[in-house]
C-alpha positions as CSV (number, residue, x, y, z in Angstrom):
1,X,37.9,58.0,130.6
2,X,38.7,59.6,134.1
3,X,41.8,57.7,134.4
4,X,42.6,59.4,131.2
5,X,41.2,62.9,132.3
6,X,42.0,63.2,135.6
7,X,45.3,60.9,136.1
8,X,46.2,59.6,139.5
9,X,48.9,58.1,141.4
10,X,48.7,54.9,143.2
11,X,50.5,53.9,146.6
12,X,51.0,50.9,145.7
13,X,52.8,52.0,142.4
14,X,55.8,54.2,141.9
15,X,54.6,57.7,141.6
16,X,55.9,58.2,137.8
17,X,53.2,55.7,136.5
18,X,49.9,57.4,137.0
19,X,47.0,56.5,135.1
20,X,47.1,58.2,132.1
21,X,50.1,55.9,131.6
22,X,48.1,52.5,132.4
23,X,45.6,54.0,129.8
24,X,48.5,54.5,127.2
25,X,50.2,51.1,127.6
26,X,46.4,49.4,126.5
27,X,47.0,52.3,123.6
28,X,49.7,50.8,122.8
29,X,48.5,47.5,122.6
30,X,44.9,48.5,120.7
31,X,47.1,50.2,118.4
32,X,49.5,47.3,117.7
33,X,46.1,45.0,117.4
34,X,44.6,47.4,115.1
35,X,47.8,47.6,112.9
36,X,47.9,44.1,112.4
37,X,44.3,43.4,111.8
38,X,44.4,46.1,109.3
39,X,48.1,45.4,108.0
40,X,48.8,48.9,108.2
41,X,48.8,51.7,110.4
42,X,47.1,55.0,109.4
43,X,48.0,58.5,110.7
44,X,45.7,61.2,110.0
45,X,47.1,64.2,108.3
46,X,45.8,66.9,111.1
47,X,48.0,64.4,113.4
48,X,51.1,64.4,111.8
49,X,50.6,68.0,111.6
50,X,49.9,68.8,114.9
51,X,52.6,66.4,116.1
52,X,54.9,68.9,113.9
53,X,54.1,71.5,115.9
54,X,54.5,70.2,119.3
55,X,58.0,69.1,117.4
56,X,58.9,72.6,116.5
57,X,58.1,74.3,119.8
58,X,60.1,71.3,122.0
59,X,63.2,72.2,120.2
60,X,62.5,76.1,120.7
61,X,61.8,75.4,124.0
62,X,65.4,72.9,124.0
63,X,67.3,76.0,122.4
64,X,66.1,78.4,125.4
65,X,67.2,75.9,127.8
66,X,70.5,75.1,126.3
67,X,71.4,78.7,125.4
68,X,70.4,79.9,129.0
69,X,72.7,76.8,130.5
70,X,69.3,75.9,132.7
71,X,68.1,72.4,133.3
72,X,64.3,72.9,133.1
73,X,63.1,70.9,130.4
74,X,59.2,70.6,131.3
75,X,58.1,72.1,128.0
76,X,61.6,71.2,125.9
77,X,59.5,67.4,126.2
78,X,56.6,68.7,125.1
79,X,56.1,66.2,122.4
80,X,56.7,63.2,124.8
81,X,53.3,64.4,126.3
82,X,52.0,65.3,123.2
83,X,52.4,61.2,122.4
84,X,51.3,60.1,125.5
85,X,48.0,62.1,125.5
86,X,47.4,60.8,121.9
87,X,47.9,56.7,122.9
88,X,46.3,57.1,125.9
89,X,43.4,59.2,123.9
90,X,43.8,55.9,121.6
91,X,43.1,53.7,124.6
92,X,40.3,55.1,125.7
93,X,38.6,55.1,122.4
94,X,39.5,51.5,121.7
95,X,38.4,50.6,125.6
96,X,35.1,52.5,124.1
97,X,34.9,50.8,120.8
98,X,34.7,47.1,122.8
99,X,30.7,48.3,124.0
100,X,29.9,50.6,121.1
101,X,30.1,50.0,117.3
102,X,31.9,53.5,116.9
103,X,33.4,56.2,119.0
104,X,32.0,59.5,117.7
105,X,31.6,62.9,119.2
106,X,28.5,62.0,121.0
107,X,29.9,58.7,122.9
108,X,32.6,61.0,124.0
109,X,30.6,63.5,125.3
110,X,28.5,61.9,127.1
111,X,31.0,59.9,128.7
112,X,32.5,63.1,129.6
113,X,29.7,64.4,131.1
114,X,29.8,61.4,133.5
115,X,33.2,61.6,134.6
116,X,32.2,65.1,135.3
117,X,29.3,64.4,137.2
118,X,31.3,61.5,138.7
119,X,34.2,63.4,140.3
120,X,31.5,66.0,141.3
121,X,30.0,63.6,143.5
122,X,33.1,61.8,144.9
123,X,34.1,65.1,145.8
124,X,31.6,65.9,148.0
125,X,31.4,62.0,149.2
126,X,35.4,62.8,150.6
127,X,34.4,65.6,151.8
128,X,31.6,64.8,154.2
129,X,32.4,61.0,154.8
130,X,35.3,60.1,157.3
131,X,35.4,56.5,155.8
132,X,35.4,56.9,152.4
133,X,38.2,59.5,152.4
134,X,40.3,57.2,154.3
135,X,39.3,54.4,151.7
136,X,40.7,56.8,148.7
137,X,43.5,58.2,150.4
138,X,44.9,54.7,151.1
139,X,44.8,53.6,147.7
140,X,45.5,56.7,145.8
141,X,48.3,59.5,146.2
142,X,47.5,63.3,144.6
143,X,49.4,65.4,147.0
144,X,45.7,65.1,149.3
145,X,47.4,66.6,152.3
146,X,47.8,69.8,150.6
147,X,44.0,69.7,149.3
148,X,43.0,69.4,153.8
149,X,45.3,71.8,154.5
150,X,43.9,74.0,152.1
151,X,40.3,72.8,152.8
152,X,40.0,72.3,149.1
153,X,37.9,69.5,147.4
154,X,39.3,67.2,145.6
155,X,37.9,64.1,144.0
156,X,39.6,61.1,142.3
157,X,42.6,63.2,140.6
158,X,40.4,65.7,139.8
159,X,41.5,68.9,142.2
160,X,42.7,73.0,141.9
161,X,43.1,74.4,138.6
162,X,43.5,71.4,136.4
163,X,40.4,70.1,137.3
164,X,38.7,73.7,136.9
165,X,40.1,73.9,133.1
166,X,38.7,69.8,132.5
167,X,35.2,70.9,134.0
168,X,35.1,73.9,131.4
169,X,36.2,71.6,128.6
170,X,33.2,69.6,129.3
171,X,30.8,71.8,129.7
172,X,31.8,73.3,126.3
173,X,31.1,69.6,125.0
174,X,28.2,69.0,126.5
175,X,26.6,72.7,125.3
176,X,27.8,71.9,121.5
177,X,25.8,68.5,122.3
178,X,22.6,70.2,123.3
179,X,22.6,72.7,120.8
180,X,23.5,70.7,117.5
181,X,22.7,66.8,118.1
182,X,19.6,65.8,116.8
183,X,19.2,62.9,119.3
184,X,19.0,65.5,122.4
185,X,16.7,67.8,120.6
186,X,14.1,64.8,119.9
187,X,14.6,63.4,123.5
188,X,13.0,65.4,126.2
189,X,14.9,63.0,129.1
190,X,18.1,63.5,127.2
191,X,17.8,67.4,127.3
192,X,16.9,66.9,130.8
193,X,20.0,64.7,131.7
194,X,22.1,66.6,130.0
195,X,21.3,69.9,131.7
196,X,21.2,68.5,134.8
197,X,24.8,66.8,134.4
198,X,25.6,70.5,133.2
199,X,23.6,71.8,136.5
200,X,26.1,69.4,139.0
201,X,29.6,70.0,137.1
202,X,29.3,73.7,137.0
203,X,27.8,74.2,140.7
204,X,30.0,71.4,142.7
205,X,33.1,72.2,139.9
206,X,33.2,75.4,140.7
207,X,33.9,74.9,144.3
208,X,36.3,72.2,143.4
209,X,38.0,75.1,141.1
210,X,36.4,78.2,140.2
211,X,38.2,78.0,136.7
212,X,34.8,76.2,136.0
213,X,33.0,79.4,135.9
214,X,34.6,80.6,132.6
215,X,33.1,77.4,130.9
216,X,30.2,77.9,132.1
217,X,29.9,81.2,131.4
218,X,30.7,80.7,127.7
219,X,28.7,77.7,127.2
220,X,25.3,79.1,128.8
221,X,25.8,82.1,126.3
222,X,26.5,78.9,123.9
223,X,23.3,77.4,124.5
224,X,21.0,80.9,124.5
225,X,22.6,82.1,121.1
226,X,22.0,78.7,119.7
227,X,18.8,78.4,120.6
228,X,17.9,81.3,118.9
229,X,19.5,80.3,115.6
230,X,17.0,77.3,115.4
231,X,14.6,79.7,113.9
232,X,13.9,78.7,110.1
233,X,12.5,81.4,108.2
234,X,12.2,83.5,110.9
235,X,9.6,81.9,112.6
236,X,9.8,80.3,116.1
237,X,9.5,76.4,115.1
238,X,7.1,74.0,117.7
239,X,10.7,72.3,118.1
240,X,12.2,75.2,118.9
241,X,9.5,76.0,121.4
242,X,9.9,72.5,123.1
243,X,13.4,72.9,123.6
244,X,12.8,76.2,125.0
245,X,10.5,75.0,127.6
246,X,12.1,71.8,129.0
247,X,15.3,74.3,129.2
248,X,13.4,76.7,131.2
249,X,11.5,74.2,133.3
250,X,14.9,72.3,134.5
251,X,16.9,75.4,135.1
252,X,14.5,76.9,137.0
253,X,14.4,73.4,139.5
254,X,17.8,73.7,139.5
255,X,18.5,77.1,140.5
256,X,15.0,76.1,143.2
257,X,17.5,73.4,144.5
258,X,20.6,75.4,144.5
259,X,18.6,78.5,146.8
260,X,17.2,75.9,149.1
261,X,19.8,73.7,149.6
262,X,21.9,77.2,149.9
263,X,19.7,78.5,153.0
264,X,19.0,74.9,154.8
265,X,22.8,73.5,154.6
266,X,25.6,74.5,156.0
267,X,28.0,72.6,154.0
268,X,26.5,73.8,150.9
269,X,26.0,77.4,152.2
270,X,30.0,77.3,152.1
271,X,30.4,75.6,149.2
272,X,28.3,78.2,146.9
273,X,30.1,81.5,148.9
274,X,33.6,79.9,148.0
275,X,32.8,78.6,144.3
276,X,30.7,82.2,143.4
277,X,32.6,84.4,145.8
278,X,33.1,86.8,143.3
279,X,29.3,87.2,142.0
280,X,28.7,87.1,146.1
281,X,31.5,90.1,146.0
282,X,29.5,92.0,142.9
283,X,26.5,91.7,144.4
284,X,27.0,92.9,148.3
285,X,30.0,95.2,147.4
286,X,30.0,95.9,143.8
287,X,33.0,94.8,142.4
288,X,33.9,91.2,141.1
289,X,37.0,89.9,143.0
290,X,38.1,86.6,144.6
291,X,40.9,86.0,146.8
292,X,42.5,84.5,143.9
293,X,42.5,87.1,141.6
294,X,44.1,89.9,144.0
295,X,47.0,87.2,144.2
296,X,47.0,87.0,140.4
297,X,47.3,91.0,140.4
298,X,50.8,91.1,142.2
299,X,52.3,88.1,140.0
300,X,52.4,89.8,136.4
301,X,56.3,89.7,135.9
302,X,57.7,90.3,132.6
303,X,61.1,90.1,131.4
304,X,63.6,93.1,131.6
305,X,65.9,92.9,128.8
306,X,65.2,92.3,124.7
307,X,66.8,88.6,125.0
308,X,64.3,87.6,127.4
309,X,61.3,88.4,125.2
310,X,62.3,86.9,122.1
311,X,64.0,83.7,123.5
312,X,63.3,83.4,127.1
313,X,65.6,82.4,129.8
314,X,64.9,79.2,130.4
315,X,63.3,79.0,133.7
316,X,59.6,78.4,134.7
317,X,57.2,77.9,137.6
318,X,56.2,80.1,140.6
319,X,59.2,79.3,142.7
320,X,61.5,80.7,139.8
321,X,59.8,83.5,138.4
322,X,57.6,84.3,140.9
323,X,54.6,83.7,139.0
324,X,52.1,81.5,138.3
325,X,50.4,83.4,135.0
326,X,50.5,81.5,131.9
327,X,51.8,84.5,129.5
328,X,54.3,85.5,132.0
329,X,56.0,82.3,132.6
330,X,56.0,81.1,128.7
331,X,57.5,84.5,128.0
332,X,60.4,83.9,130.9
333,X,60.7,80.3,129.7
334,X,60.8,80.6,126.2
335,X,60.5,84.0,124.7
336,X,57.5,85.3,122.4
337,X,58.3,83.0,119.6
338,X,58.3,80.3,122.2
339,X,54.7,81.2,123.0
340,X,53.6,82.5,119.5
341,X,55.0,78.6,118.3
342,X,52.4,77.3,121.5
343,X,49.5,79.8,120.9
344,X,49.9,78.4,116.8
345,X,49.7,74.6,118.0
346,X,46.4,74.7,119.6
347,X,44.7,77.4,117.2
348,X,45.1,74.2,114.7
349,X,44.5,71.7,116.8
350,X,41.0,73.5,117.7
351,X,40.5,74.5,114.6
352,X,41.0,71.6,112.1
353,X,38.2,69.5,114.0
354,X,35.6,71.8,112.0
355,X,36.6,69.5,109.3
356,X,35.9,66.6,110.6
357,X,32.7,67.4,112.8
358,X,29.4,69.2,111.8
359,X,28.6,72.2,113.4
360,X,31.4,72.3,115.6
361,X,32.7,76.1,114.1
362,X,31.8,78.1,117.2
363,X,33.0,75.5,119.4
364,X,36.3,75.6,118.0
365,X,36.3,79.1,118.5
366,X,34.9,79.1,122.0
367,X,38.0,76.5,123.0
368,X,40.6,78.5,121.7
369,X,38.7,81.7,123.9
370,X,39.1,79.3,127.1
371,X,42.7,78.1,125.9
372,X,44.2,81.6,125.9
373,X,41.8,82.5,129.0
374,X,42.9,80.2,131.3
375,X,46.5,80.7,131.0
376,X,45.5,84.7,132.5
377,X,45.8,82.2,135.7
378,X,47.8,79.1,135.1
379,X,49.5,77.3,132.4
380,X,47.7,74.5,131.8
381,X,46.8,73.3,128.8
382,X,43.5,71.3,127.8
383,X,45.0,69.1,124.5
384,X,43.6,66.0,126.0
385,X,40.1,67.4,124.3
386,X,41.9,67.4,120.6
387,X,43.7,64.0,121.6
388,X,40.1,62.5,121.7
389,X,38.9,63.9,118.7
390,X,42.2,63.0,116.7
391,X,41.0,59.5,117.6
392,X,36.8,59.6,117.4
393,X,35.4,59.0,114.3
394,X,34.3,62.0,112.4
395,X,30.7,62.9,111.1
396,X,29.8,61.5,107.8
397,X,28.8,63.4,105.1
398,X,26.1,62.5,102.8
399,X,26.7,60.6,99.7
400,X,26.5,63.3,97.2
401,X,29.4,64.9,99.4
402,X,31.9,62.0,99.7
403,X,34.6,62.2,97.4
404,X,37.2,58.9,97.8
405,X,40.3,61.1,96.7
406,X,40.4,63.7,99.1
407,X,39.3,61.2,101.8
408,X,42.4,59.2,100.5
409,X,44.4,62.2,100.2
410,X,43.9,63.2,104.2
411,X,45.9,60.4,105.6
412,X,49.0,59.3,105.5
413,X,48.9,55.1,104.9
414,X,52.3,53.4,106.3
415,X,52.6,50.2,104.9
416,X,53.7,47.7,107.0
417,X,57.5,46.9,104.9
C-alpha cells in the first residue's frame, strides 16, 4: 500500500521504474490470474466510464498541444496514468486479498491509516537519526537533497505537497470509518486506535506538508456533525454517549501530549510552529498566513487573450507560466474546457462510489471539496483514492434489495473469444 501511495525510486533501478510500477506489473499478473480462473475478465461500468473521461480530456489536452506546436504532453497521457493507477490499485487489492477473504472499504482504510502513521514516523526517524537516514538515502532516490536543503521532512516517498494531499485523503477515510462502521462504534480500542492514528498523521503530516490541515479540518467537522446525527428520535442514545466520551477522553490526551511535548522539546517545538504557523500567526498577530501562502498570492496568472481561455496554450509548470496554482496552470495548459473536461472526471469518479458504498454521500462530497481545494495550491490530483475503490468490493445490500439484473446490467462481461 505505500509503495502504491507514496511511489519511490530506487538507486539501484533506473529512475522511470518507481514503485507504483513494481505494484502494477503484480497487477498485471493478479489480473491475468484472475481472468483465467474466472474465464473472463469483468470491467465495471463506473470504470469504463471513468476511463472515458480520462480518454476525452487526453485528447483535449493532445489538441492544445498540437495546435499550440508545444511539446508538453504531461496531461495529453493522462489516461496512461489513469491505467497505471488502476493496475497498480488492482495489485494492491489482490496483494490484500492473499491475507483477507475480501478487500472492502474497511481493510483499505485501515491499511491506509497505517501507511499514514507509518511515513509519520519514518519521518521523524530520518529526521533525528544520522544512521538511518543514511540507510534510506542509500537505497532510495526522491530528490532528498532538496528536502535538506529545504529542511523539509520527508519520509519513504512521502514529502511536500503530494504527501500533504495523501495525508488528507486518509484522514477523510479514516473519519467516514469512525463515523459510519459499526465495528469502530462497538470497539472502544478501535475508536481509540483510530483517533490516535488520526492524532499522529494530522500533527507530524502537517509538518511534513501543511496541505494536511485542510483534511483535517474537514474531517474533524466530519466527525462532530456525524456524531450528532447518531441521535434516534431525538434523544441522545447510551451509544451515542459512549462514543462521545472515549472521543473526548483521547483527544484531550492528545492535545495533553501535543502541549507538553511542545514546551519540553525542541524538535517538536519547531515542528508544531512550522506545521500550524498560520493558527500560531492568528493567534499572536491576527491574521492567518504562512510563508506559503504570501508566495501563492503573487503566482495567480491568467491568460491574456480569448484563445488561451478556451483552449489553452499548451504549456504548464512553474518554470513556464510562472505559477504553481492548479486553476491557473490547467487554464494556460488547456483552456476552460480543458479543465471543465478534468473538474467533470473526478466529480464522477467521487461521486459514483455512493453507489457502491453505504453511507459514503458526504464523503463524496467532502473529496470533491478537497479535490478543487487543493489545486488553490498545486495541481495534484488524489485519483489513487477512486482507483482503490474501483477495485474493493462494495457493501452488500440486504436480500430484499438485491436485484440480479441491475447487478448484471452494471458491468460489462468480456468473454474470453
Amino acid at each position: 500500500m505505500s509503495a502504491f501511495v507514496f511511489p519511490i525510486s530506487f538507486t539501484f533501478l533506473p529512475q522511470a521504474i518507481n514503485s507504483k510500477i513494481l505494484v502494477g506489473v503484480f497487477g498485471i499478473l493478479a489480473l491475468v490470474y484472475d481472468s483465467i480462473c474466472k474465464h473472463q475478465l469483468t470491467l465495471s461500468e463506473p470504470t469504463l466510464f471513468a476511463g472515458l473521461f480520462a480518454a476525452l480530456f487526453s485528447v483535449w489536452c493532445l489538441y492544445s498541444v498540437t495546435a499550440s506546436n508545444t511539446y508538453d504532453t504531461i496531461y495529453a497521457e493522462y489516461i496512461v496514468s489513469f491505467f497505471t493507477w488502476m493496475i497498480s490499485a488492482y495489485g494492491v487489492c489482490a496483494a490484500l486479498r492473499i491475507y483477507h477473504e475480501e478487500v472492502n472499504l474497511e481493510i483499505i482504510t485501515r491499511y491506509l491509516l497505517l501507511v499514514g502513521v507509518f511515513q509519520c514516523i519514518t519521518a521523524v526517524m530520518i529526521d533525528n537519526n544520522a544512521s538511518f537516514s543514511s540507510f534510506v538515502d542509500r537505497f532510495m532516490d526522491q530528490g532528498q537533497d532538496f528536502y535538506k536543503k529545504g529542511h523539509r521532512l520527508y519520509g519513504i516517498g512521502a514529502a511536500l505537497d503530494p504527501a500533504g494531499i495523501r495525508f488528507s485523503v486518509i484522514l477523510v477515510m479514516a473519519a467516514h470509518q469512525f463515523a459510519s462502521n459499526s465495528n469502530v462504534r462497538s470497539h472502544s480500542f478501535y475508536q481509540a486506535s483510530l483517533l490516535g492514528s488520526f492524532a499522529i498523521i494530522t500533527v507530524i503530516g502537517a509538518v511534513i506538508s501543511r496541505t494536511t490541515v485542510i483534511g483535517a479540518s474537514l474531517s474533524l467537522v466530519y466527525i462532530i456533525i456525524a456524531l450528532f446525527r447518531m441521535r434516534k428520535g431525538g434523544f441522545v442514545t447510551v451509544r451515542m454517549v459512549q462514543i462521545f466520551f472515549w472521543f473526548i477522553i483521547v483527544m484531550t490526551c492528545i492535545i495533553g501530549a501535543v502541549i507538553y511535548f511542545y514546551r519540553t522539546s525542541t524538535t517538536f517545538h519547531g515542528y508544531l510552529r512550522f506545521g500550524f504557523e498560520g493558527f500560531f500567526n492568528w493567534v499572536e498577530t491576527g491574521e492567518f498566513t504562512t510563508s506559503s501562502t504570501d508566495v501563492l498570492e503573487t503566482m495567480w496568472v491568467w491568460p491574456e487573450d480569448l484563445h488561451t481561455w478556451i483552449f489553452g496554450r499548451g504549456t504548464f509548470g512553474v518554470f513556464e507560466n510562472y505559477t504553481d496554482i492548479g486553476y491557473c496552470n490547467f487554464i494556460l495548459y488547456c483552456g476552460l474546457v480543458g479543465m471543465v473536461l478534468f473538474s467533470l472526471f473526478f466529480i464522477y469518479c467521487h461521486l459514483v462510489q455512493r453507489r457502491k458504498y453505504k453511507e459514503f454521500g458526504i464523503i463524496s462530497i467532502l473529496l470533491i471539496i478537497l479535490t478543487f481545494a487543493i489545486w488553490v495550491k498545486v495541481t495534484t490530483d488524489i485519483f489513487f483514492i477512486d482507483a482503490l475503490l474501483f477495485c474493493a468490493v462494495g457493501d452488500r445490500l440486504p436480500e430484499t434489495e438485491q436485484d440480479p439484473e441491475t447487478e448484471i446490467n452494471e458491468n460489462v462481461v468480456l468473454q474470453q473469444q
